[in-house]
N, C-alpha and C positions, 0 to 999 in steps of 0.2 A: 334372164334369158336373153341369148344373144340371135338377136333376127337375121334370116339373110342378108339385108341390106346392110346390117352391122358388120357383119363378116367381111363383105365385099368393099364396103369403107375402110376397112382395116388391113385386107392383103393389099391395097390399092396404096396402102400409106406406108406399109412394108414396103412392098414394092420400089414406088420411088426413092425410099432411104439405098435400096440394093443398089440400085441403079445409080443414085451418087456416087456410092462407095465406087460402085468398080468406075467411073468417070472421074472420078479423084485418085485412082490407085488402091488395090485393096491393100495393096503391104500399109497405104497409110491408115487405112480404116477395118481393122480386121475384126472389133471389138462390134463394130458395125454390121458385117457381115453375117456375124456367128449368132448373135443376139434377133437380127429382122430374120435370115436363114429359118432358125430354127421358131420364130414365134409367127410367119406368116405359113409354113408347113402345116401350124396346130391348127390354124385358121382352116387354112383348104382341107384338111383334112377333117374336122369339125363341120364343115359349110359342106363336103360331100358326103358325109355319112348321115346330116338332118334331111338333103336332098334326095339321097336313098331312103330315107325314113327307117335308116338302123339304128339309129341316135333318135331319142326324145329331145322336145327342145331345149329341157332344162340340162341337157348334160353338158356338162364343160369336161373337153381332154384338155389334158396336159403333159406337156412336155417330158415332161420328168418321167412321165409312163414307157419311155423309147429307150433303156437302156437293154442295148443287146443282149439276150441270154449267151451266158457264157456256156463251154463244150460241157458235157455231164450234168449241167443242170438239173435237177429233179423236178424241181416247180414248175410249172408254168410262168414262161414270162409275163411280167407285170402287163404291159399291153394287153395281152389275151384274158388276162383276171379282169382288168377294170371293162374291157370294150367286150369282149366275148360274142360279137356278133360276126356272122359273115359278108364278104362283100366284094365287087370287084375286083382286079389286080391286088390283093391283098399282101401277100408275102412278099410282092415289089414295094408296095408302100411302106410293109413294116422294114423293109431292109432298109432302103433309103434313111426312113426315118431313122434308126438305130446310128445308121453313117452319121448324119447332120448332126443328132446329139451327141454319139460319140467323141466327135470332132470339138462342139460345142464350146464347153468349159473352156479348154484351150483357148481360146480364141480369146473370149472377154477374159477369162481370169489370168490364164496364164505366160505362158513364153510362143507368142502366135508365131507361124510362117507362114511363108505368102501362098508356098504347097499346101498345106491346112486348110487356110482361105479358100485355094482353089476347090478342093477335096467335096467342102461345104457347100458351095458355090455348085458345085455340078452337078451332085447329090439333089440339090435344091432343084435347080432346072429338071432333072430327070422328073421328079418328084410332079414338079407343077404340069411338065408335058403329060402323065399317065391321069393325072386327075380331069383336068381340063379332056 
């Protein structure tokens, strides 16, 4: 089970990694970006839905939950299966979140651009301003 304080040690260490990258240039650290981006998003957004008490403590989200439903979709997106709770600015958060992972892979895995970076990068700030 991850505590508040664990949470907040954690976007705090995200954090500072982002804030090298774009202090070093994100075209040079994009791998950097995509990876703290999208793993201090889970964090806040984990650390605000125990703080709402829509989350138990033992739940852990993940990442991989944020792939955007595509047009026609039948299912429910994954997000909505695993979390299925409601809660603040919700469909802001889940957009965001969809942006960032969308973007994601790109970044560490693949052929990154420093637009990509930005993309993630802004998605991410939006993200953290609606939570906070």
């Amino acid at each position: 089970m991850t505590t508040p304080e664990k949470h907040l040690q954690r976007i705090k260490e995200h954090l500072e990694e982002i804030n090298d990258a774009i202090d070093e240039g994100m075209e040079k650290k994009p791998i950097t970006i995509g990876f703290h981006c999208s793993a201090c998003s889970i964090d806040l957004v984990e650390l605000y839905l125990h703080t709402l008490g829509r989350i138990t403590g033992g739940t852990v989200v993940k990442h991989d939950w944020f792939k955007a439903p595509q047009p026609g979709q039948k299912s429910t997106p994954l997000a909505e299966r695993k979390l299925g709770v409601l809660f603040p600015h919700k469909e802001k958060i889940l957009l965001l979140l969809y942006t960032i992972e969308e973007h994601r892979n790109k970044l560490i895995y693949g052929k990154p651009s420093t637009s990509t970076a930005e993309i993630v990068l802004h998605a991410f700030q939006e993200l953290h301003s609606v939570i906070k």
